[in-house]
N, CA, C and O atoms as a Tripos MOL2 file, in Angstrom:
@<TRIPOS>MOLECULE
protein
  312   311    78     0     0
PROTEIN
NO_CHARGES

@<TRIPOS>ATOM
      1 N         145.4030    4.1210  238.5510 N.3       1 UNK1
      2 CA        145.6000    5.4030  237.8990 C.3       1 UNK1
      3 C         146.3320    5.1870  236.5750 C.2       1 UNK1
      4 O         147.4550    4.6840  236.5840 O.2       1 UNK1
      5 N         145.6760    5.5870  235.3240 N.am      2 UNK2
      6 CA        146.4290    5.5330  234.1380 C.3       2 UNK2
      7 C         147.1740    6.4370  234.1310 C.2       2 UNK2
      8 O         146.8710    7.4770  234.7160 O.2       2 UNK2
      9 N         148.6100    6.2720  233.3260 N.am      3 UNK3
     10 CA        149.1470    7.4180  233.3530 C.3       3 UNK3
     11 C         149.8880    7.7140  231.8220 C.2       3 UNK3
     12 O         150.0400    6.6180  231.2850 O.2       3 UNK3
     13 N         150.2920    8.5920  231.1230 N.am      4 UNK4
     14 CA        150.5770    8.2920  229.8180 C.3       4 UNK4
     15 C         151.5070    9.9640  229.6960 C.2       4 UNK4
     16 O         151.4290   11.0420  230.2870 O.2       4 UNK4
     17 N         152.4540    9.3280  228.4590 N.am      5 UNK5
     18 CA        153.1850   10.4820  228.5140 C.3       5 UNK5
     19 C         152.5610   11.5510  227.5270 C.2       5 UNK5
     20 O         151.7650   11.1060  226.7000 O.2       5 UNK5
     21 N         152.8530   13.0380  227.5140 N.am      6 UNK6
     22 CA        151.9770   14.2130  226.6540 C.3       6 UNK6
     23 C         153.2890   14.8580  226.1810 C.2       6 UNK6
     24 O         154.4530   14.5870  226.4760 O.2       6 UNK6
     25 N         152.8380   15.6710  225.4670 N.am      7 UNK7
     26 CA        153.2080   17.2650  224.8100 C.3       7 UNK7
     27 C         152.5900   18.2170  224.9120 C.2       7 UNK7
     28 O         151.4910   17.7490  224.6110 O.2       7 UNK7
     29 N         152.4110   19.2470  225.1090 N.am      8 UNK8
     30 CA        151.9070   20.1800  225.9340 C.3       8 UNK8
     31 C         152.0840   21.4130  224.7110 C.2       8 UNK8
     32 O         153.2890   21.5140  224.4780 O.2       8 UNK8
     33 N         151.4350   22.1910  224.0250 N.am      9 UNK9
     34 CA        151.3380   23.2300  223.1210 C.3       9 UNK9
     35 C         150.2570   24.4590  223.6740 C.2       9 UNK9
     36 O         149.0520   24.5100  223.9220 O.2       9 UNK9
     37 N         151.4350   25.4280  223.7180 N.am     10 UNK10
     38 CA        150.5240   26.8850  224.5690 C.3      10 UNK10
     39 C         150.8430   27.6290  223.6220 C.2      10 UNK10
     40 O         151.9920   27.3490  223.2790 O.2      10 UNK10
     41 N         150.2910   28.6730  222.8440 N.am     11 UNK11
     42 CA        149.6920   29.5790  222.0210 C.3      11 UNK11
     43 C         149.1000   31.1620  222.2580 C.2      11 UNK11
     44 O         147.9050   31.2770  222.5270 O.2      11 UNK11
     45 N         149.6960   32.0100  222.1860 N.am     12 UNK12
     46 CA        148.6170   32.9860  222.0290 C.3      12 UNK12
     47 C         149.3640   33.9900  220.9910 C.2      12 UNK12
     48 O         150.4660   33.8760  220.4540 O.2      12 UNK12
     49 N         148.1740   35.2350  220.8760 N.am     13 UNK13
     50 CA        148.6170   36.0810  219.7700 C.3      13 UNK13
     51 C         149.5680   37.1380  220.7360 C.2      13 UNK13
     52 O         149.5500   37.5210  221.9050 O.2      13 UNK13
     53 N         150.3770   37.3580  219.5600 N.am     14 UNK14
     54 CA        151.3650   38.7520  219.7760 C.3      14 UNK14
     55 C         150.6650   39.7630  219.6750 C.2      14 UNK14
     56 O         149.9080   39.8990  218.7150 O.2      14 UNK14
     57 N         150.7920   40.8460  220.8190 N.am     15 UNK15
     58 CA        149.9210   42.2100  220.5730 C.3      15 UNK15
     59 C         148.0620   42.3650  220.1580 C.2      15 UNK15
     60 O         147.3790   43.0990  219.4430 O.2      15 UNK15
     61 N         147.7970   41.0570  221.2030 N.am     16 UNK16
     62 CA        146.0840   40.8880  220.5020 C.3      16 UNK16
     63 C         145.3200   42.2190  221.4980 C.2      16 UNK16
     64 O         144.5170   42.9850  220.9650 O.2      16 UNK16
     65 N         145.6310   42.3250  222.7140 N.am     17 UNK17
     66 CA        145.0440   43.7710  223.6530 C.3      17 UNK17
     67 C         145.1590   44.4820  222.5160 C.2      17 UNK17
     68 O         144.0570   44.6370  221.9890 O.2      17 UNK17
     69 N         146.2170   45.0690  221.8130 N.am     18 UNK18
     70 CA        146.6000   46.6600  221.1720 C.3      18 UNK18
     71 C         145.7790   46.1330  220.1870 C.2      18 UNK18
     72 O         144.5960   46.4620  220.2760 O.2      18 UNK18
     73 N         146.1340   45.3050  219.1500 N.am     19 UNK19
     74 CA        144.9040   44.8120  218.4090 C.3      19 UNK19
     75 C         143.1680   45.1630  218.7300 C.2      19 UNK19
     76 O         142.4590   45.9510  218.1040 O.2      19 UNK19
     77 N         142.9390   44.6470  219.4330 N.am     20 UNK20
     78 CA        141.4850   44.7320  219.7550 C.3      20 UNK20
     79 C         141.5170   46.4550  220.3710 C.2      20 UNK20
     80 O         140.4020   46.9160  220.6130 O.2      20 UNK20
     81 N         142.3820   47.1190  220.5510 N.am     21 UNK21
     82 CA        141.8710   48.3510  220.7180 C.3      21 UNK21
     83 C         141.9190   49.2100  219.1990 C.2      21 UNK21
     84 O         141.0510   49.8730  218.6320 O.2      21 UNK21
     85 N         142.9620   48.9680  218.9240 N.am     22 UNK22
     86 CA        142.9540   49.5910  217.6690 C.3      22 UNK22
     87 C         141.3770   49.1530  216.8430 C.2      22 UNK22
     88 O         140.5090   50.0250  216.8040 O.2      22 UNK22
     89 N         141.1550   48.0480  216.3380 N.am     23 UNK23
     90 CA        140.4120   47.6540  215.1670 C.3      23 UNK23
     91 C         139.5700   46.0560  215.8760 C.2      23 UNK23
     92 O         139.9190   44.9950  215.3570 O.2      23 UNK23
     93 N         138.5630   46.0140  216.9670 N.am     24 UNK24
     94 CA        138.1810   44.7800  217.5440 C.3      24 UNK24
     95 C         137.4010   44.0730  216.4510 C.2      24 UNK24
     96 O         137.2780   42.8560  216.5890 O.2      24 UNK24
     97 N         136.8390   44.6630  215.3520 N.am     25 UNK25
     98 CA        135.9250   43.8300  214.4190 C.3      25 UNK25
     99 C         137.0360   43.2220  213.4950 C.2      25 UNK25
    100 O         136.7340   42.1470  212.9760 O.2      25 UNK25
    101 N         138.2750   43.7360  213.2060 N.am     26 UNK26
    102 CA        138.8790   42.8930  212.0130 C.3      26 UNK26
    103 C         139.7050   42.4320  212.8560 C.2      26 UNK26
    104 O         140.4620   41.7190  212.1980 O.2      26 UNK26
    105 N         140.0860   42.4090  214.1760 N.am     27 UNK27
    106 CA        140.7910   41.6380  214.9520 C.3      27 UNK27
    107 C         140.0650   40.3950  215.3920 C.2      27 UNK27
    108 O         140.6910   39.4660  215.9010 O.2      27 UNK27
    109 N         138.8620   40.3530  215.2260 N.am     28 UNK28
    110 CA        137.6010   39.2010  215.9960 C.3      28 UNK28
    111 C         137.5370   38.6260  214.6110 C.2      28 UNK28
    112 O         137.7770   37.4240  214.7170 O.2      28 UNK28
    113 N         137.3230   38.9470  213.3750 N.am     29 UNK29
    114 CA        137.3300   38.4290  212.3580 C.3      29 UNK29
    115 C         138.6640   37.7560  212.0910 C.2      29 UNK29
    116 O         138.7380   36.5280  212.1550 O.2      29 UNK29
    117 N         139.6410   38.4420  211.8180 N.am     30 UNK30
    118 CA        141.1530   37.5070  211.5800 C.3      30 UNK30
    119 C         141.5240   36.1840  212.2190 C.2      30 UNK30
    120 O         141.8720   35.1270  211.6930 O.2      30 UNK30
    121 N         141.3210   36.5930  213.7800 N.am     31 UNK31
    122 CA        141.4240   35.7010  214.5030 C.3      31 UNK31
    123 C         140.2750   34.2100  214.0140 C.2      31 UNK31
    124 O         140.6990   33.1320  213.5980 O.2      31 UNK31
    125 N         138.9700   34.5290  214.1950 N.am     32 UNK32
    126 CA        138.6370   33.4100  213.6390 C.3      32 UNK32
    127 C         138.7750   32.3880  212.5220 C.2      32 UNK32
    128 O         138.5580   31.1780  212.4670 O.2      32 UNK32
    129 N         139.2900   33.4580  211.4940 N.am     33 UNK33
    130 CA        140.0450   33.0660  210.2730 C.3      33 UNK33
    131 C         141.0210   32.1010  210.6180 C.2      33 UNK33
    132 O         141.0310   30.9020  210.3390 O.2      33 UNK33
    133 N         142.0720   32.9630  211.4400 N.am     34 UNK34
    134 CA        143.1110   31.3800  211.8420 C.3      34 UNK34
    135 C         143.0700   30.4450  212.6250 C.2      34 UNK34
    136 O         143.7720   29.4600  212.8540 O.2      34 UNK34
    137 N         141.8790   31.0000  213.1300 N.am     35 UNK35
    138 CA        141.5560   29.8300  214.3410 C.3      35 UNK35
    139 C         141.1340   28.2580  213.2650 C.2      35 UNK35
    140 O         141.4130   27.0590  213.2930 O.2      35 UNK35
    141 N         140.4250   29.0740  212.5150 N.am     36 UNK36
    142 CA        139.9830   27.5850  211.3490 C.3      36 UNK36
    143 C         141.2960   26.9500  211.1470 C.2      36 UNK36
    144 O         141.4720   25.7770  211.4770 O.2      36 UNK36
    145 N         142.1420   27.6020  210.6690 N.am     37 UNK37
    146 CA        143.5010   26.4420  210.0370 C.3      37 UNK37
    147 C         144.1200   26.2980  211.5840 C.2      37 UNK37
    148 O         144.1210   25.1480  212.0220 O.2      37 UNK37
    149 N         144.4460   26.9470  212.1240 N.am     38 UNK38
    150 CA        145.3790   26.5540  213.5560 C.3      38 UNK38
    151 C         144.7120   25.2420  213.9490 C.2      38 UNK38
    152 O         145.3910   24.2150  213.9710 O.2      38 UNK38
    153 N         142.7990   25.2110  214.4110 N.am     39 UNK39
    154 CA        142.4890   24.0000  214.3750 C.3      39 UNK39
    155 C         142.6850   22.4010  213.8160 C.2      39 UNK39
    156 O         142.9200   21.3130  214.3400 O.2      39 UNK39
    157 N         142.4290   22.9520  212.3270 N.am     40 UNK40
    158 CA        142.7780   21.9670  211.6380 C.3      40 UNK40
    159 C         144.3270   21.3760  211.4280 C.2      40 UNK40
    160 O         144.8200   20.2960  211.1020 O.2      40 UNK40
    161 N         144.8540   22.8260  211.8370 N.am     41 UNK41
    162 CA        146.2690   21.7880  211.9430 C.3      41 UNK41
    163 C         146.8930   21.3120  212.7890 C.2      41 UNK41
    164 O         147.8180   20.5040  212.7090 O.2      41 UNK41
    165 N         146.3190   21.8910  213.8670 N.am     42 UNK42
    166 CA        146.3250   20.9400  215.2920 C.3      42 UNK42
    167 C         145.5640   19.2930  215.1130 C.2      42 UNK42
    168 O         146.2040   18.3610  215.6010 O.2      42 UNK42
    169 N         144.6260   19.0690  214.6300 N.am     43 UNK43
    170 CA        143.9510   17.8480  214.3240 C.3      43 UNK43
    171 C         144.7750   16.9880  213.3550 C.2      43 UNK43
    172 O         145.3640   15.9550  213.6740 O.2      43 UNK43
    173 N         144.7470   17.5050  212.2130 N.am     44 UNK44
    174 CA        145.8910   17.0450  211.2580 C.3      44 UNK44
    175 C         147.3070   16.1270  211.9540 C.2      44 UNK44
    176 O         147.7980   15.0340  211.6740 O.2      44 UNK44
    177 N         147.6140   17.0990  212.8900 N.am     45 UNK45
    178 CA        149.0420   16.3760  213.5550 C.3      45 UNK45
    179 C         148.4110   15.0980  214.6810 C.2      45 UNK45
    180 O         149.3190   14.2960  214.9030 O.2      45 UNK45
    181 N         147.6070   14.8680  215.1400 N.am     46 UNK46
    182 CA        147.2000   14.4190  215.5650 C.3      46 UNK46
    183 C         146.9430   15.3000  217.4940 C.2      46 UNK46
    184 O         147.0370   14.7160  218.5730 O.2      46 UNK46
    185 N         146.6570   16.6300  217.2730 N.am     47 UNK47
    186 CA        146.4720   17.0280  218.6900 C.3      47 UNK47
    187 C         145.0450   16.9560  219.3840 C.2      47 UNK47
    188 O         144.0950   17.2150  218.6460 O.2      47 UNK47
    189 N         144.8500   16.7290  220.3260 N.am     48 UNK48
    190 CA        143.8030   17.8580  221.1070 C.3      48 UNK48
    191 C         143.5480   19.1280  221.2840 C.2      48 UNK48
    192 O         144.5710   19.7370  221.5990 O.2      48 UNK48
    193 N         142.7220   19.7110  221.2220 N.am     49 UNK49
    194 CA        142.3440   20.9100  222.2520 C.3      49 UNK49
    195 C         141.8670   20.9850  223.1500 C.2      49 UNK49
    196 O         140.6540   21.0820  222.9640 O.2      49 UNK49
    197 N         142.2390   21.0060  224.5750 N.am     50 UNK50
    198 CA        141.8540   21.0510  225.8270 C.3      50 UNK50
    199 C         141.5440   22.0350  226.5940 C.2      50 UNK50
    200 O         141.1070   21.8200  227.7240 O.2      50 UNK50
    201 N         141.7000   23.1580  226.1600 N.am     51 UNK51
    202 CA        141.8880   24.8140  226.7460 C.3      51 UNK51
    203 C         141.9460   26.0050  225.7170 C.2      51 UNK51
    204 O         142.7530   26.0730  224.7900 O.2      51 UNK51
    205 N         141.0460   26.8660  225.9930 N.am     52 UNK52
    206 CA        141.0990   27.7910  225.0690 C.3      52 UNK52
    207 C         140.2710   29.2610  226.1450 C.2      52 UNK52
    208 O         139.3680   29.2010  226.9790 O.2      52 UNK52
    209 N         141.1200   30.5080  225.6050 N.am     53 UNK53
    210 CA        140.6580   31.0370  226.4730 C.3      53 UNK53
    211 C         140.9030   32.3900  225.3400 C.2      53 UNK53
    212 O         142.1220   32.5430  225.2640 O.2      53 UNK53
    213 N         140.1930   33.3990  224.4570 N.am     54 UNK54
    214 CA        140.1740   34.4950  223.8600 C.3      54 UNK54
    215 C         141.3780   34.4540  222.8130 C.2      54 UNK54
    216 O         140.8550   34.2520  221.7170 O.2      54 UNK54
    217 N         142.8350   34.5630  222.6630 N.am     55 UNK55
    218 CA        143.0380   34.3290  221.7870 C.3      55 UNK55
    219 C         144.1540   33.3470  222.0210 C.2      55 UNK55
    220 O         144.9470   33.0630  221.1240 O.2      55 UNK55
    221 N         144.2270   32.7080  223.5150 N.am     56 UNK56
    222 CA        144.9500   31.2890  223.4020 C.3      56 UNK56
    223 C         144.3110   30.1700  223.4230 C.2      56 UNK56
    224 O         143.1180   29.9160  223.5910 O.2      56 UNK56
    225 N         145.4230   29.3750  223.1920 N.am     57 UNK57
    226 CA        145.2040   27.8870  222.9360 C.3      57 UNK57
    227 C         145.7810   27.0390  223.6720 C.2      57 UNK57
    228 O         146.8410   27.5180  224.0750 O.2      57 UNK57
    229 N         145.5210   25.4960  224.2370 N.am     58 UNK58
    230 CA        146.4270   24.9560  224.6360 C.3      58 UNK58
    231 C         146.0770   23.6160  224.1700 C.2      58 UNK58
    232 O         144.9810   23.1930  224.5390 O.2      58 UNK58
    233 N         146.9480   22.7160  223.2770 N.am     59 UNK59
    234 CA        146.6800   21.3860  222.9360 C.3      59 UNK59
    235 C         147.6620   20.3430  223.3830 C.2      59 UNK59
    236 O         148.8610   20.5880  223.2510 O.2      59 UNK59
    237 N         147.2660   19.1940  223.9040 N.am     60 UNK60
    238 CA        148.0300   17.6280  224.0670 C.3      60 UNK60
    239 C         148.3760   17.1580  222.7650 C.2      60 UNK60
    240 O         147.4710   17.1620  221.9300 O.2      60 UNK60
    241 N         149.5660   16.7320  222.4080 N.am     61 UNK61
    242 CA        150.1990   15.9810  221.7010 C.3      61 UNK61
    243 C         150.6940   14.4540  222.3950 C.2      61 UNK61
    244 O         151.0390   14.3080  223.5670 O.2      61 UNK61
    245 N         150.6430   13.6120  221.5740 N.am     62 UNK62
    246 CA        151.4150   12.6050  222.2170 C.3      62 UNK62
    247 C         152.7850   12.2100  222.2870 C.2      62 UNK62
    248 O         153.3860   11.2960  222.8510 O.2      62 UNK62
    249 N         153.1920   13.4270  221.3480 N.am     63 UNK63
    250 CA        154.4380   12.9850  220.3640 C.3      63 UNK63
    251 C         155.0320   14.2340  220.3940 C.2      63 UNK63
    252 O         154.2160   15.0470  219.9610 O.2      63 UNK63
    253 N         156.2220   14.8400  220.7470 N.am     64 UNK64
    254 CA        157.1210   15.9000  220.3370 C.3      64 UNK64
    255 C         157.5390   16.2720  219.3310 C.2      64 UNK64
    256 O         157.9840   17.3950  219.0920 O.2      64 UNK64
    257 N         157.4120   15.0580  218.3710 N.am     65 UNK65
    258 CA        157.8630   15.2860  216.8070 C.3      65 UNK65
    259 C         156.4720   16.2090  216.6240 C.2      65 UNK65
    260 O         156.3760   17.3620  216.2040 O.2      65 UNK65
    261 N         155.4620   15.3160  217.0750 N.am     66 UNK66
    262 CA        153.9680   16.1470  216.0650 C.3      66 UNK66
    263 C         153.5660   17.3270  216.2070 C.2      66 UNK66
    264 O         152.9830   18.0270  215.3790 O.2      66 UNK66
    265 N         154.0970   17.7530  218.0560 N.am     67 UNK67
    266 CA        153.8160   19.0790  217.7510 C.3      67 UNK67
    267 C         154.8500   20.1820  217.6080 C.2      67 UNK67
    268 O         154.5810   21.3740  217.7490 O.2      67 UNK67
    269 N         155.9680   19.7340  217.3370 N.am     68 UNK68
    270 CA        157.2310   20.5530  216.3950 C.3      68 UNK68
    271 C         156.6160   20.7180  214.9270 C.2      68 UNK68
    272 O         156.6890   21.7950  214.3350 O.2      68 UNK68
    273 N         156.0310   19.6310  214.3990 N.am     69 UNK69
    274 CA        155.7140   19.3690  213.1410 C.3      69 UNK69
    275 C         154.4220   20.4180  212.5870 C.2      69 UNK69
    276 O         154.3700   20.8650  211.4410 O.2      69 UNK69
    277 N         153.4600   20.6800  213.6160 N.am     70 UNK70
    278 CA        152.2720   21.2140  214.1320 C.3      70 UNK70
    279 C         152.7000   22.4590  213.9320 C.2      70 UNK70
    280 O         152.3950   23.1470  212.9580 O.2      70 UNK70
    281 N         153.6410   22.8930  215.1260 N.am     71 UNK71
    282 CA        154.3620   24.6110  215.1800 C.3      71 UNK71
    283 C         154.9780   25.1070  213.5720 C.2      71 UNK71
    284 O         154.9010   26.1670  212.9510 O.2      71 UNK71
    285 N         155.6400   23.7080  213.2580 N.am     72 UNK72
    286 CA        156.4390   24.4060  212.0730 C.3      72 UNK72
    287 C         155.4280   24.5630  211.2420 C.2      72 UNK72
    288 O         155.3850   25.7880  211.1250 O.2      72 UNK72
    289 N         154.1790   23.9120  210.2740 N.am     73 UNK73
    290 CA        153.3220   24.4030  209.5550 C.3      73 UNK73
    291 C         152.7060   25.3470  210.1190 C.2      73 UNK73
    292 O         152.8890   26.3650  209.4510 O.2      73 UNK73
    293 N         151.9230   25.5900  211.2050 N.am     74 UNK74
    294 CA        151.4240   26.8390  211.9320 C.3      74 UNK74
    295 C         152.1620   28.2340  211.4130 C.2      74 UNK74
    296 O         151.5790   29.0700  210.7220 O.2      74 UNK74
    297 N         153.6720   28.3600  211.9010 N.am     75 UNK75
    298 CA        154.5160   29.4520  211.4660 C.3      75 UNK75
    299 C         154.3920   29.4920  209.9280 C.2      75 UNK75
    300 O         154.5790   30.6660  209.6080 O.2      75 UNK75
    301 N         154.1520   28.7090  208.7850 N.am     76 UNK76
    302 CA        153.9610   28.9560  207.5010 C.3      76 UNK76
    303 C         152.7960   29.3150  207.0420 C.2      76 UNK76
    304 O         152.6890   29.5150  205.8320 O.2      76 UNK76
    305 N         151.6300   29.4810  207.9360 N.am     77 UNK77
    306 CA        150.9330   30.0530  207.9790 C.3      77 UNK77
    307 C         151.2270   31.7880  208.0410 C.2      77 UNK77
    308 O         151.9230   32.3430  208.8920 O.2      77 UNK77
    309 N         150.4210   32.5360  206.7810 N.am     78 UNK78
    310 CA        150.3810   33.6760  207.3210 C.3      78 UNK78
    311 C         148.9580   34.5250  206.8430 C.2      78 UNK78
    312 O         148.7440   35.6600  207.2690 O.2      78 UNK78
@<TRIPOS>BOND
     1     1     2 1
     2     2     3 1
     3     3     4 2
     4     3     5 am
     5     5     6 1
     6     6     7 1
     7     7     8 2
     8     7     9 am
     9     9    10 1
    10    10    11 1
    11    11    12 2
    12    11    13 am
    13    13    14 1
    14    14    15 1
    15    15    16 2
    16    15    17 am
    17    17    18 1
    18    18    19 1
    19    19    20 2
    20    19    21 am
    21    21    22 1
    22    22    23 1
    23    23    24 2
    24    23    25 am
    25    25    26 1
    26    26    27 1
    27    27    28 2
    28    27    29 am
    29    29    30 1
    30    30    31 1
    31    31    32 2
    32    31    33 am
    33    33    34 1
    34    34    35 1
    35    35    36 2
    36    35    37 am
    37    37    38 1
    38    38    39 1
    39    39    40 2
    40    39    41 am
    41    41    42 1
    42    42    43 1
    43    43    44 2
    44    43    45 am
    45    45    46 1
    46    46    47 1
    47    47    48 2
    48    47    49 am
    49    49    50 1
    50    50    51 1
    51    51    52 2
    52    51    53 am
    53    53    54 1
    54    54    55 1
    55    55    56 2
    56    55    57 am
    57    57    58 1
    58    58    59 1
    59    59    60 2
    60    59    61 am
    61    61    62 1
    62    62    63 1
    63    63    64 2
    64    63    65 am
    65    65    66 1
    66    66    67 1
    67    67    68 2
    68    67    69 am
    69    69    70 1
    70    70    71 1
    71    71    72 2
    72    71    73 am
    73    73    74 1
    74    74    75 1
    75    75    76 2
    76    75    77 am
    77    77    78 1
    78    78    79 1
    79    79    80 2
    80    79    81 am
    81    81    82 1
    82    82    83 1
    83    83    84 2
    84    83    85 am
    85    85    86 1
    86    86    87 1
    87    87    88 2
    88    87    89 am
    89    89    90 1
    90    90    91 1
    91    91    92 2
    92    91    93 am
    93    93    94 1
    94    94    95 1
    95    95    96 2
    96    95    97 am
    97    97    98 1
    98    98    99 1
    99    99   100 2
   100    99   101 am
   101   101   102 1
   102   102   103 1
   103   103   104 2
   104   103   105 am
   105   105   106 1
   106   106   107 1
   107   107   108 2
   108   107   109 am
   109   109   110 1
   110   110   111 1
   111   111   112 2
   112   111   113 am
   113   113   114 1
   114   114   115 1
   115   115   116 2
   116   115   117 am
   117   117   118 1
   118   118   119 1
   119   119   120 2
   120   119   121 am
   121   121   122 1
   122   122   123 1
   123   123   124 2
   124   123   125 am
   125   125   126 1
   126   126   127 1
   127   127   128 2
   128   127   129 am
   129   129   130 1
   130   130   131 1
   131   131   132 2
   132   131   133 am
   133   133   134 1
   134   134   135 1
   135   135   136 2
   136   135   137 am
   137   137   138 1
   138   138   139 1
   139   139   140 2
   140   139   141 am
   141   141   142 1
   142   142   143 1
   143   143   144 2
   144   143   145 am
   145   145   146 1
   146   146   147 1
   147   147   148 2
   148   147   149 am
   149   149   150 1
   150   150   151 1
   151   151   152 2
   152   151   153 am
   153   153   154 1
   154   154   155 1
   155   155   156 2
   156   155   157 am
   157   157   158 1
   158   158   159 1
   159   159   160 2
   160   159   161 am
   161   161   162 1
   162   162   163 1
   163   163   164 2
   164   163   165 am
   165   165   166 1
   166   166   167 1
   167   167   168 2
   168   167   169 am
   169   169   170 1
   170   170   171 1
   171   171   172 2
   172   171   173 am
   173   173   174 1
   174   174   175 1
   175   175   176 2
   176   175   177 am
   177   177   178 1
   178   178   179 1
   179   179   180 2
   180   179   181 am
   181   181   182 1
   182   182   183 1
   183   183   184 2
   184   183   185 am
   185   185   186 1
   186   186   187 1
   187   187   188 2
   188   187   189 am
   189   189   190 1
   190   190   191 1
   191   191   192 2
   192   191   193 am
   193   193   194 1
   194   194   195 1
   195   195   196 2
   196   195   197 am
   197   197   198 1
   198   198   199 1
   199   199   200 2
   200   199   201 am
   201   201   202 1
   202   202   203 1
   203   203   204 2
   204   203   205 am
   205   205   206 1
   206   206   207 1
   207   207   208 2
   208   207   209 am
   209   209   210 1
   210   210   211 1
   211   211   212 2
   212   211   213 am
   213   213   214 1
   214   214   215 1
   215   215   216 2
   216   215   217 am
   217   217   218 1
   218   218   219 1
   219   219   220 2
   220   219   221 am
   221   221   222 1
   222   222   223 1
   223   223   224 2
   224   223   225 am
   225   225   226 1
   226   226   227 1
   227   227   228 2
   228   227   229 am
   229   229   230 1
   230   230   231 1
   231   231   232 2
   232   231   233 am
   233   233   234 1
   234   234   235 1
   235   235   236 2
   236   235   237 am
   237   237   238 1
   238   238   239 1
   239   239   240 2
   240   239   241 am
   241   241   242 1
   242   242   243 1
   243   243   244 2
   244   243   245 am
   245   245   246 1
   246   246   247 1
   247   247   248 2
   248   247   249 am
   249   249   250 1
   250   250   251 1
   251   251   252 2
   252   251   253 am
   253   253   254 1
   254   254   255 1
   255   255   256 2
   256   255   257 am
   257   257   258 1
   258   258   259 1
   259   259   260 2
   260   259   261 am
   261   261   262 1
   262   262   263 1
   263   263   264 2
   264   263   265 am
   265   265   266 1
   266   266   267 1
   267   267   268 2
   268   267   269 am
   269   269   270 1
   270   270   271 1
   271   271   272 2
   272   271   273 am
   273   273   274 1
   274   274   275 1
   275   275   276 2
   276   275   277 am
   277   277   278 1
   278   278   279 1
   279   279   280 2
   280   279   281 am
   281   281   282 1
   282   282   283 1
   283   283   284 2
   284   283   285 am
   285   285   286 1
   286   286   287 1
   287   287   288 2
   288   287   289 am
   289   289   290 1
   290   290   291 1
   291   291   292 2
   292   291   293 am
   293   293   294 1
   294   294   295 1
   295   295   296 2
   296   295   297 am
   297   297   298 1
   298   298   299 1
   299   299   300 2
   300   299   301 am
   301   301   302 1
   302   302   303 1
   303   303   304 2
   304   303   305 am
   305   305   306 1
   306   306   307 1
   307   307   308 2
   308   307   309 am
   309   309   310 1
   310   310   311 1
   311   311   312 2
@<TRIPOS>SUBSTRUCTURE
     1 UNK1         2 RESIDUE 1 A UNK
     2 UNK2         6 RESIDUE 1 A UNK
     3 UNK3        10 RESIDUE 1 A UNK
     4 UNK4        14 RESIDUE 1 A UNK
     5 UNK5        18 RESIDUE 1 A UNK
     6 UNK6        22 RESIDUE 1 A UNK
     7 UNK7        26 RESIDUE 1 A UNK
     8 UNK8        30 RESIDUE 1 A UNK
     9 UNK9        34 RESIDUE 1 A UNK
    10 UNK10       38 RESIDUE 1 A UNK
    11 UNK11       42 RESIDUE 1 A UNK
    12 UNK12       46 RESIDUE 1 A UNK
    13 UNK13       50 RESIDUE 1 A UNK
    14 UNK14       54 RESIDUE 1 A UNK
    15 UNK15       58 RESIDUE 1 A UNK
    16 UNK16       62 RESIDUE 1 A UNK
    17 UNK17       66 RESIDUE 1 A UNK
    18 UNK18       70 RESIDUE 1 A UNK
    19 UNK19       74 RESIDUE 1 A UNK
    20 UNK20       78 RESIDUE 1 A UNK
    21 UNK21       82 RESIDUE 1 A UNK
    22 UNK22       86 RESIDUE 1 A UNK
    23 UNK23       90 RESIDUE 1 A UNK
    24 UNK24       94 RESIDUE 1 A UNK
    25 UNK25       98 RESIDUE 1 A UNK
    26 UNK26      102 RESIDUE 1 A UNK
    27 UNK27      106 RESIDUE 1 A UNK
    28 UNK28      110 RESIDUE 1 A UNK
    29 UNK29      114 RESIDUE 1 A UNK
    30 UNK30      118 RESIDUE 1 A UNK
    31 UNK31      122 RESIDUE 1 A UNK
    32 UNK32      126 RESIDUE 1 A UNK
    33 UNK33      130 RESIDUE 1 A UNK
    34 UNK34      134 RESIDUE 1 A UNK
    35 UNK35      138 RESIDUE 1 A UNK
    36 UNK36      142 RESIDUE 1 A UNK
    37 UNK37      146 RESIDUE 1 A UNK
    38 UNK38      150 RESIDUE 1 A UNK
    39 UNK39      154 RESIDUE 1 A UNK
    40 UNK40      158 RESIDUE 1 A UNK
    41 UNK41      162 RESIDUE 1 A UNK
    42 UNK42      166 RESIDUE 1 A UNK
    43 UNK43      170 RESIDUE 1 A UNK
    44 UNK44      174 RESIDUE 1 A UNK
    45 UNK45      178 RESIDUE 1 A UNK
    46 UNK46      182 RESIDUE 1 A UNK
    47 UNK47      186 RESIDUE 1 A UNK
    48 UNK48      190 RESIDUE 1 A UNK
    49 UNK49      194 RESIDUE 1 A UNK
    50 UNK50      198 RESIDUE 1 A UNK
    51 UNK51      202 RESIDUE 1 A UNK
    52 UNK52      206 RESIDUE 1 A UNK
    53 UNK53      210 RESIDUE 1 A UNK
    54 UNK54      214 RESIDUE 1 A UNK
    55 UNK55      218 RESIDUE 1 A UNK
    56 UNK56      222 RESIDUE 1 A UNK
    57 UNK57      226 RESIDUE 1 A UNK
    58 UNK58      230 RESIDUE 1 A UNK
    59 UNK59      234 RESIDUE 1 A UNK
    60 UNK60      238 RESIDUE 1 A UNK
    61 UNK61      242 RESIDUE 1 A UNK
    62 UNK62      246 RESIDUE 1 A UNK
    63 UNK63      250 RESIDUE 1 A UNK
    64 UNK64      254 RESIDUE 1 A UNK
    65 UNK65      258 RESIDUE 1 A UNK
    66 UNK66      262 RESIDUE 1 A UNK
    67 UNK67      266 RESIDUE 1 A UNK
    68 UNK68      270 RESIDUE 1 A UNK
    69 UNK69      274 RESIDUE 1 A UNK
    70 UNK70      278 RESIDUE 1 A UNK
    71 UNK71      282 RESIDUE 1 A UNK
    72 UNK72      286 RESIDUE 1 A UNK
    73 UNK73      290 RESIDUE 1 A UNK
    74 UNK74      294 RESIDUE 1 A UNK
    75 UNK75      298 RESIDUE 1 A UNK
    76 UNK76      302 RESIDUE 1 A UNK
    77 UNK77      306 RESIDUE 1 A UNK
    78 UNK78      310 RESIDUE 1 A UNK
């Protein structure tokens, strides 16, 4: 059995239900919008994506620095 150590990154949006009731076409649109950079900056740090489910995420890191590093550009995202 291999075994190896991870980082573990869980994600979702604030208020995406009330969102999608209010406005589901510019909420389905936005979201994909950041889904492009959230991706890429999950890759960038060096993550996975292993899980994804409507508007969460969940990626492996190998490294705690990378996905602190990951979160902190993410949040400068707006």
């Amino acid at each position: 059995m291999e075994r190896k150590l991870s980082t573990i990154f869980a994600s979702d949006v604030v208020a995406f239900s009330k969102m999608m009731e209010e406005n589901e076409e510019k909420t389905l649109e936005t979201l994909g919008e950041r889904r492009q950079v959230i991706d890429l900056v999950i890759a960038d740090h060096h993550g996975k994506i292993f899980g994804e489910a409507g508007d969460s995420i969940i990626a492996e890191f190998g490294s705690p620095i990378k996905v602190t590093e990951c979160a902190v550009q993410m949040a400068g995202h707006e």
